[in-house]
C-alpha positions as CSV (number, residue, x, y, z in Angstrom):
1,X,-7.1,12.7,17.4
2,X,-5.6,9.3,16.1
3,X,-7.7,9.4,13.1
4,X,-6.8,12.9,12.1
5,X,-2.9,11.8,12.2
6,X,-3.7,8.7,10.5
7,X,-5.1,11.0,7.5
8,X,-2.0,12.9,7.9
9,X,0.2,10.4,7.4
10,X,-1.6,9.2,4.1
11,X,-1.9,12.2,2.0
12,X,1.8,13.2,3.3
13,X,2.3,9.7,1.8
14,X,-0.2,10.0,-1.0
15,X,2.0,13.3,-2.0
16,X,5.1,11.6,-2.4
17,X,3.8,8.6,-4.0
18,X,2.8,10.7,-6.6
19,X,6.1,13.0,-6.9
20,X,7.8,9.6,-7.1
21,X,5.4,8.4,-10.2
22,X,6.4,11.9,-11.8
23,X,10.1,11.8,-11.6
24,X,10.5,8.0,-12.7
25,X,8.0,8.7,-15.7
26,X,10.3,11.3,-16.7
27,X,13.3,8.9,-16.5
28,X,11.6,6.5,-18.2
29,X,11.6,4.0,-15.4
30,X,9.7,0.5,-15.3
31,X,6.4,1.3,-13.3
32,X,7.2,-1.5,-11.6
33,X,6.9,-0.1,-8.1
34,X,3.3,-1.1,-6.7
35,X,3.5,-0.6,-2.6
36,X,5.7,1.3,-0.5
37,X,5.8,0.3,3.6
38,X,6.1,2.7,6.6
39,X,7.4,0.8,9.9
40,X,5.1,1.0,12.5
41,X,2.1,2.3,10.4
42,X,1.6,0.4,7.6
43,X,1.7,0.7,3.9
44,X,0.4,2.0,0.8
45,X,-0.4,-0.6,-2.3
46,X,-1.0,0.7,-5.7
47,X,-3.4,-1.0,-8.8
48,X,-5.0,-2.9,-6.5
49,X,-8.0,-4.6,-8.5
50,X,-9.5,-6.8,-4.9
51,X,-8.9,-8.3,-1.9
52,X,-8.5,-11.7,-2.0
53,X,-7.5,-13.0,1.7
54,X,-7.8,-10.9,4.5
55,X,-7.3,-11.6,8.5
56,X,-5.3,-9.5,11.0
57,X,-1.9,-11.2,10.3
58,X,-2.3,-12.0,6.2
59,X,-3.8,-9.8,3.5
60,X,-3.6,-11.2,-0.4
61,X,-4.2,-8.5,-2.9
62,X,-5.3,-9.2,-6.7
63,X,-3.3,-6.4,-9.3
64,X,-3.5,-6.8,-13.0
65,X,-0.9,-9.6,-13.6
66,X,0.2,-10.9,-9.9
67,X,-0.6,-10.6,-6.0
68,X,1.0,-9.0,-3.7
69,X,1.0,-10.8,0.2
70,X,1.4,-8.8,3.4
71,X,1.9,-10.4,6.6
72,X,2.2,-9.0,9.8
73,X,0.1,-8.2,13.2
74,X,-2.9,-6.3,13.6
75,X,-3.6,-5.6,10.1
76,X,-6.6,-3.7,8.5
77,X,-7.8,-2.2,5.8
78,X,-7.8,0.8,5.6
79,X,-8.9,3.5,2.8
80,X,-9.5,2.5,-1.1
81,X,-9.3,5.1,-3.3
82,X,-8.7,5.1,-7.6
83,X,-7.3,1.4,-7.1
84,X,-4.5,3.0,-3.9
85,X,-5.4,0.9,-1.2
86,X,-4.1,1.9,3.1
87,X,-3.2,-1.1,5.0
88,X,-2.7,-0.2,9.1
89,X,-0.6,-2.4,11.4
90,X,2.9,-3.8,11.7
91,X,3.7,-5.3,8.1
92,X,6.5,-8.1,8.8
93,X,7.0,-9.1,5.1
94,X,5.6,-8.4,1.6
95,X,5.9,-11.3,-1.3
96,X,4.8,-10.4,-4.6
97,X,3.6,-13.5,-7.0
């Protein structure tokens, strides 16, 4: 049952990941944007090209030009799909390098 709300929960945020990517391309706005974070579920990282670090409380990801850090508590990995990466558990902070 947990696994079927988990995949809920990421196509709901799959869907608006990708009406967000229309409407900015329309403005014209910097594609900037590479991760968006859901308290208490995790969060949704875009272009990722590899993992570089990974344990339950730090994950390092590799994108084109920088890397993008994710701390927190009971993380995982969760699906990879087109370069879209899941990442389940309680994210505490995000740096981007």
């Amino acid at each position: 049952m947990r696994c079927a709300k988990h995949t809920a929960i990421f196509k709901y945020i799959q869907y608006y990941m990708k009406l967000l990517d229309q409407i900015l391309s329309e403005l014209g706005a910097d594609t900037l944007k590479s991760f968006s974070v859901v308290p208490g579920f995790g969060g949704y990282f875009r272009s990722v090209k590899g993992v570089v670090e990974y344990s339950a409380e730090k994950i390092v990801l590799a994108l084109k030009r920088n890397k993008i850090t994710i701390e927190g508590a009971n993380l995982t990995l969760g699906k990879y799909f087109e370069e879209d990466l899941l990442i389940k558990g309680e994210i505490s902070g995000v740096k981007i390098d």
